[in-house]
C-alpha positions in Angstrom: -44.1 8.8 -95.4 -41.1 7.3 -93.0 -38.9 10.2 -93.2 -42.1 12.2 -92.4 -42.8 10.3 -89.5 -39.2 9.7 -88.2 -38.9 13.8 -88.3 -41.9 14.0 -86.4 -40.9 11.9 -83.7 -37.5 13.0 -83.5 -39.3 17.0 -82.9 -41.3 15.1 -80.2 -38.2 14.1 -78.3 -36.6 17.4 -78.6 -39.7 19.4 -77.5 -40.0 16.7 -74.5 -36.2 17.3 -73.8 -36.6 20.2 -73.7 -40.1 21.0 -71.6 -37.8 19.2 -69.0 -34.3 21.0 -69.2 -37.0 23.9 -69.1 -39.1 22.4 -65.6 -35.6 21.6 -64.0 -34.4 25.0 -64.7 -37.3 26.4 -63.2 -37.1 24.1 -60.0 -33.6 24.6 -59.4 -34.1 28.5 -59.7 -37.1 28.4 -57.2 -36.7 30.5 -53.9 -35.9 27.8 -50.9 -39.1 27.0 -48.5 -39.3 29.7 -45.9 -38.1 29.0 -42.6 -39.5 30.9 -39.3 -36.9 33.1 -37.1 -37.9 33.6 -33.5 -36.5 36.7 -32.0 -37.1 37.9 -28.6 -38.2 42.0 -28.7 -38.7 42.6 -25.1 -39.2 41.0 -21.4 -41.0 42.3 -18.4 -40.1 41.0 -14.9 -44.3 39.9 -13.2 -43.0 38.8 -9.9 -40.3 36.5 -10.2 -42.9 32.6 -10.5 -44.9 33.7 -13.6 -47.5 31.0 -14.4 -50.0 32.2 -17.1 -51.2 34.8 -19.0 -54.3 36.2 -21.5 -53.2 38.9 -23.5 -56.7 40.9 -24.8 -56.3 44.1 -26.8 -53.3 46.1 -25.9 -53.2 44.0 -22.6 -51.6 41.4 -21.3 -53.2 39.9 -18.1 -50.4 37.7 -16.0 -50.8 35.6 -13.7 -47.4 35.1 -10.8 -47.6 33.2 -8.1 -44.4 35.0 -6.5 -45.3 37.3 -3.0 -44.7 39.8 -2.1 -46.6 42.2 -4.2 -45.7 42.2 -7.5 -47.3 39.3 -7.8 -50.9 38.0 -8.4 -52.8 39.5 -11.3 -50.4 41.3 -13.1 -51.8 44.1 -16.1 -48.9 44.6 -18.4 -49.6 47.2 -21.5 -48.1 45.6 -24.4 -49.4 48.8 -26.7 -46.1 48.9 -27.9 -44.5 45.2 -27.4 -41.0 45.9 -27.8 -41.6 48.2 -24.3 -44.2 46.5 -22.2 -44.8 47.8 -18.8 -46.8 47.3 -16.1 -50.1 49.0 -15.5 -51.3 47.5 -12.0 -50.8 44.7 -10.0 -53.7 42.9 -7.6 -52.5 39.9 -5.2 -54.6 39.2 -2.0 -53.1 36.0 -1.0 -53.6 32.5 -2.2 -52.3 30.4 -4.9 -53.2 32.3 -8.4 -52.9 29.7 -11.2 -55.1 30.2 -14.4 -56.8 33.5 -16.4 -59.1 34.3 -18.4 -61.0 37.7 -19.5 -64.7 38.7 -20.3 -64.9 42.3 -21.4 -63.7 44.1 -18.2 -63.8 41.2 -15.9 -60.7 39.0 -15.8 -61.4 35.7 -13.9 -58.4 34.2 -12.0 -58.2 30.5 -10.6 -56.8 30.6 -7.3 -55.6 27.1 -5.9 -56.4 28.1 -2.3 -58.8 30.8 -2.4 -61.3 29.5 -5.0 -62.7 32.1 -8.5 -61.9 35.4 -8.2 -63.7 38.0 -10.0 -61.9 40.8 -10.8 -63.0 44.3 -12.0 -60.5 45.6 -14.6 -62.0 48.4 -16.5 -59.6 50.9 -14.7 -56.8 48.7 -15.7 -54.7 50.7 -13.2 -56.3 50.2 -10.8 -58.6 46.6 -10.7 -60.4 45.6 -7.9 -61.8 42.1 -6.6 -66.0 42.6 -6.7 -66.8 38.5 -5.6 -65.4 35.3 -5.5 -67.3 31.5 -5.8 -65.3 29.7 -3.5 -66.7 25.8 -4.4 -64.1 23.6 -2.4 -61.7 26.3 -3.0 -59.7 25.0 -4.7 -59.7 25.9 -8.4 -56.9 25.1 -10.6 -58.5 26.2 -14.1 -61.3 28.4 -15.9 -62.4 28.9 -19.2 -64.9 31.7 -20.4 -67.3 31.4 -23.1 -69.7 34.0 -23.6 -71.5 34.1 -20.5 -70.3 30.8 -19.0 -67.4 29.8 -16.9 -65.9 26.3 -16.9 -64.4 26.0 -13.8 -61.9 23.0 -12.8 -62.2 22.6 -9.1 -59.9 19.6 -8.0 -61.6 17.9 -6.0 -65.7 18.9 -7.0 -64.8 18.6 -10.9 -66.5 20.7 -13.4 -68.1 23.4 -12.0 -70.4 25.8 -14.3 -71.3 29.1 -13.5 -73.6 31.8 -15.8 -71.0 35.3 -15.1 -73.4 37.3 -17.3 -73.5 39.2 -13.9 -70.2 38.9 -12.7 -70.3 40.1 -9.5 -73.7 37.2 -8.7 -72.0 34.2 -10.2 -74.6 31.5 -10.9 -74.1 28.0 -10.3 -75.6 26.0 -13.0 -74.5 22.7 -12.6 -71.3 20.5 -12.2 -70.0 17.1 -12.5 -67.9 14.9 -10.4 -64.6 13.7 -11.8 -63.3 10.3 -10.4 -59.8 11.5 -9.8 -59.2 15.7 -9.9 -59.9 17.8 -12.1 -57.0 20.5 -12.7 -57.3 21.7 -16.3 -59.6 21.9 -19.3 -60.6 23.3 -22.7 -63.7 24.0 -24.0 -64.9 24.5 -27.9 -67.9 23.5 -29.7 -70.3 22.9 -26.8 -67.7 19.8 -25.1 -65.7 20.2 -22.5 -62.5 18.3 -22.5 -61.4 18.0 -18.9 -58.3 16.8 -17.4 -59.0 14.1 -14.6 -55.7 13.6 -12.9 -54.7 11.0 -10.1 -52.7 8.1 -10.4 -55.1 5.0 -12.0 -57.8 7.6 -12.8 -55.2 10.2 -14.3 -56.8 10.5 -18.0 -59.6 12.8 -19.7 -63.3 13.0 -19.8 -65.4 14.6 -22.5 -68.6 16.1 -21.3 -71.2 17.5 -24.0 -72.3 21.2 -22.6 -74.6 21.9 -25.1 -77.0 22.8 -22.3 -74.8 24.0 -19.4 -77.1 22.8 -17.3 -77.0 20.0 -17.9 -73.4 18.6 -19.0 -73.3 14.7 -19.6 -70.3 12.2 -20.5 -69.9 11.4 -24.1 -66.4 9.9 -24.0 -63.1 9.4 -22.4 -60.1 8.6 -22.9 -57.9 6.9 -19.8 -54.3 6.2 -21.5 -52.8 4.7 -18.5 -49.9 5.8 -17.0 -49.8 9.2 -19.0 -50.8 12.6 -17.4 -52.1 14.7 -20.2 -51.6 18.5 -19.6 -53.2 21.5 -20.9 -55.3 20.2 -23.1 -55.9 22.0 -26.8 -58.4 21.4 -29.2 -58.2 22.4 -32.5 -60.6 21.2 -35.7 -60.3 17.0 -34.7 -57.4 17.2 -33.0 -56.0 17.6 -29.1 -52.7 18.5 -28.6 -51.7 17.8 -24.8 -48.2 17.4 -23.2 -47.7 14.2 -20.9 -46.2 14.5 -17.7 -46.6 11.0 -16.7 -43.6 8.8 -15.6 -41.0 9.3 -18.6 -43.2 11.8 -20.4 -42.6 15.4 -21.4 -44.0 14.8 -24.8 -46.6 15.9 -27.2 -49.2 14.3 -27.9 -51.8 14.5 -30.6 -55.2 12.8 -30.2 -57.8 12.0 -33.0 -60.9 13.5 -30.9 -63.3 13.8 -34.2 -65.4 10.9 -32.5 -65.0 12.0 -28.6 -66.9 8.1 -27.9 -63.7 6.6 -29.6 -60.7 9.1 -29.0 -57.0 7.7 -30.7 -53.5 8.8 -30.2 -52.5 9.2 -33.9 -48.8 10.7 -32.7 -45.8 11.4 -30.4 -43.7 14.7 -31.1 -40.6 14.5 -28.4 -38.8 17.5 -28.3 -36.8 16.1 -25.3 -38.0 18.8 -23.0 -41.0 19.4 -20.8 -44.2 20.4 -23.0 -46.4 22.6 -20.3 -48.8 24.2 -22.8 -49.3 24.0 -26.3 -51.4 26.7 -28.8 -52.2 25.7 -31.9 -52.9 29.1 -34.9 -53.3 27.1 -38.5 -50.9 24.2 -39.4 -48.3 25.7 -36.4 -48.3 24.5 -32.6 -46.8 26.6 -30.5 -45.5 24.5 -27.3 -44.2 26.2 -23.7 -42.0 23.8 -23.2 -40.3 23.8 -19.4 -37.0 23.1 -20.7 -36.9 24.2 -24.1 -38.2 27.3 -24.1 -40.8 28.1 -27.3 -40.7 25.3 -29.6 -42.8 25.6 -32.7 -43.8 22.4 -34.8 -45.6 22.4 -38.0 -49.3 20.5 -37.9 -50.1 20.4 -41.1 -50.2 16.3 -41.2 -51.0 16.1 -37.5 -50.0 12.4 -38.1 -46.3 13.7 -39.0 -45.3 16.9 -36.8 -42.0 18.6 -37.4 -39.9 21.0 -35.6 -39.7 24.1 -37.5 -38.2 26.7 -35.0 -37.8 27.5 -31.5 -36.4 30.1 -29.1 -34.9 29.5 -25.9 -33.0 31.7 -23.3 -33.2 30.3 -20.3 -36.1 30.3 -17.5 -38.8 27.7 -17.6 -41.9 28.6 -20.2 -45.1 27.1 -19.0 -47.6 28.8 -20.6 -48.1 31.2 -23.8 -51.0 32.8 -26.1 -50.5 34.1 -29.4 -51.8 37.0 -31.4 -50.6 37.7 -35.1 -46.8 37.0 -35.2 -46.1 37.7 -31.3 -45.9 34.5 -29.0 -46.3 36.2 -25.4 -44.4 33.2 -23.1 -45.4 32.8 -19.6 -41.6 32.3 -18.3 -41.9 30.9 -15.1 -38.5 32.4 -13.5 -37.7 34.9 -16.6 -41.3 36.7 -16.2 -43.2 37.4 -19.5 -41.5 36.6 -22.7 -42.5 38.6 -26.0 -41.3 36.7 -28.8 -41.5 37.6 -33.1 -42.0 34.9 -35.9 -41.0 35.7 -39.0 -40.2 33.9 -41.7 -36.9 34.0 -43.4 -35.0 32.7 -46.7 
C-alpha cells in the first residue's frame, strides 16, 4: 500500500513537472504583442495654416485659415489616399476655424464672419447659400442630425434646427460665464468649453430637448484650459493649455453632477485634439506630431506609437487605419497604422 502510494505521488510530480516545462515552452514560443507602425502615404499642401478637417466618404473637407485663395474650405478627394488632390476650394474672407458636414451641406465656423452654410453637392464647385451670424463670432459647431451646436464666444451655446439649411432656426441658447470656444456633443449633453481666465473650465448642458438645454454639471479645474474636448463611453479626453500645460487629460464624466480627473498622460508636447476609436487615442499634438496612446485602462494610458515630421498637427479624424492630420504649416497629413511584429 506505501509503495503504491509513493508511485503515485511521485507520477503526480512528474506530470505537474511536466504540464509546466510544457506551459513555459508554450509562453516562451508565443508571437511578441503587436506593436502599431505609423507610416505617412501622402500629403497635400490646403493653403499653407491648415486648422481642421472632416473627412466623409471619399472626401476630405479642410479647413485653412491661410489667404489668398487656396485657403478657406478646402475639398480634397482622398478616393485614392496615397494621391489626394484637391477638388475645390471656397474662401470669402474671415477667420475659418471649425467643420463639420450634413449630407451635402458642410458647416464652417468662421471666427469673424459667424456660421456659414455651404452647399457641397457639386464638390467642385460649392457655394455659400446662408450664414447665422449670432455675435459673429463662432469658434466651433457640431452637427447631429438636424441640430447644430454652435460655440459663439461671446453668446455661448447657440442651437440651431439646419433641417433646412439654407433657413437656419434658432432654437435656443445659453450664456457661458467666460467664452465659449469649443464643444462636443453625444448622448443628448453637450460638453462645452468655457474659457477665460478664473472662469476658464467646462459646463455640461443636458440637450435632450434642444429647446430647452439646462446645466447639469461642471467642472472648473482652476488654472487649466481644457481643449477640444472628446467624449467617449465615461470618459473625456481634453488637452490643457493652461499655464505649464500641454497635457492630456482624462476625466471620469459617467456622473456629469460630480466630473473627476482620473489621469495625466504628458507626452511633453502640445495636445491640440484628441480622437478616441476603441482602447486607442489618437492625439494632434502641436509639437509631437500624431501620438497614439493606448486607453484600455483610461486610469493608466501608454504611448504606443507616434509619427512626426515636422509642421504643427492641431487637429485629426480617423477612418479605419488612416489618421488624416490637420498639419497646421505642413497642410493635410494622411497617415497608416498598422500593426507589426
Amino acid at each position: 500500500m506505501e509503495r503504491r502510494h509513493l508511485t503515485a505521488v511521485g507520477l503526480i510530480i512528474i506530470l505537474i513537472l511536466g504540464i509546466g516545462t510544457l506551459v513555459t515552452l508554450f509562453l516562451n514560443n508565443q508571437a511578441p504583442e503587436p506593436t502599431l507602425t505609423l507610416t505617412k502615404i501622402s500629403q497635400i499642401d490646403t493653403g499653407g495654416r491648415t486648422a481642421d478637417v472632416k473627412v466623409v466618404g471619399d472626401i476630405a473637407y479642410v479647413i485653412d485659415q491661410n489667404e489668398p485663395i487656396p485657403g478657406g474650405l478646402v475639398l480634397v478627394n482622398i478616393s485614392d489616399p496615397s494621391n489626394p488632390s484637391e477638388l475645390a476650394s471656397l474662401h470669402d474672407g474671415g477667420l475659418p476655424n471649425k467643420v463639420d458636414v450634413m449630407g451635402n451641406y458642410v458647416f464652417v465656423a468662421d471666427i469673424f464672419e459667424g456660421l456659414e452654410i455651404i452647399n457641397a453637392s457639386d464638390p467642385t464647385n460649392p457655394s455659400e447659400i446662408t450664414e447665422y451670424t449670432g455675435s459673429g463670432e463662432v469658434f466651433d459647431v457640431q452637427i447631429v442630425e438636424n441640430i447644430a451646436y454652435v460655440a459663439d464666444w461671446n453668446n455661448g451655446l447657440i442651437i440651431l434646427n439646419v433641417s433646412d439649411p439654407g433657413n437656419p432656426e434658432l432654437l435656443a441658447s445659453y450664456p457661458i460665464t467666460g467664452a465659449c470656444h469649443q464643444l462636443h456633443v453625444v448622448n443628448d449633453l453637450a460638453f462645452v468649453v468655457d474659457h477665460r481666465s478664473e472662469n476658464t473650465g467646462m459646463k455640461v448642458l443636458n440637450v435632450s430637448n434642444p429647446e430647452n438645454p439646462f446645466l447639469v454639471g461642471s467642472y472648473m479645474p482652476g488654472d487649466e484650459d481644457l481643449w477640444n474636448p472628446f467624449v467617449s463611453g465615461d470618459y473625456m479626453y481634453t488637452g490643457n493649455h493652461g499655464g505649464g500645460g500641454g497635457e492630456l487629460q482624462i476625466l471620469d464624466v459617467s456622473d456629469p453632477s460630480d466630473i473627476s480627473q482620473i489621469a495625466v498622460y504628458n507626452p511633453a508636447g502640445n495636445v491640440f485634439a484628441v480622437y478616441v476609436e476603441g482602447s486607442i487615442a489618437y492625439l494632434a499634438d502641436y509639437g509631437l506630431g500624431l501620438v497614439l496612446v493606448d486607453v484600455s485602462d483610461p486610469e493608466s494610458p501608454v504611448r504606443i506609437g507616434g509619427f512626426y515630421d515636422g509642421g504643427g498637427a492641431i487637429n485629426l479624424d480617423v477612418v479605419g487605419d488612416l489618421v488624416y492630420v490637420a498639419d497646421r504649416s505642413g497642410g493635410l497629413e494622411i497617415i497608416q497604422v498598422s500593426e507589426s511584429t
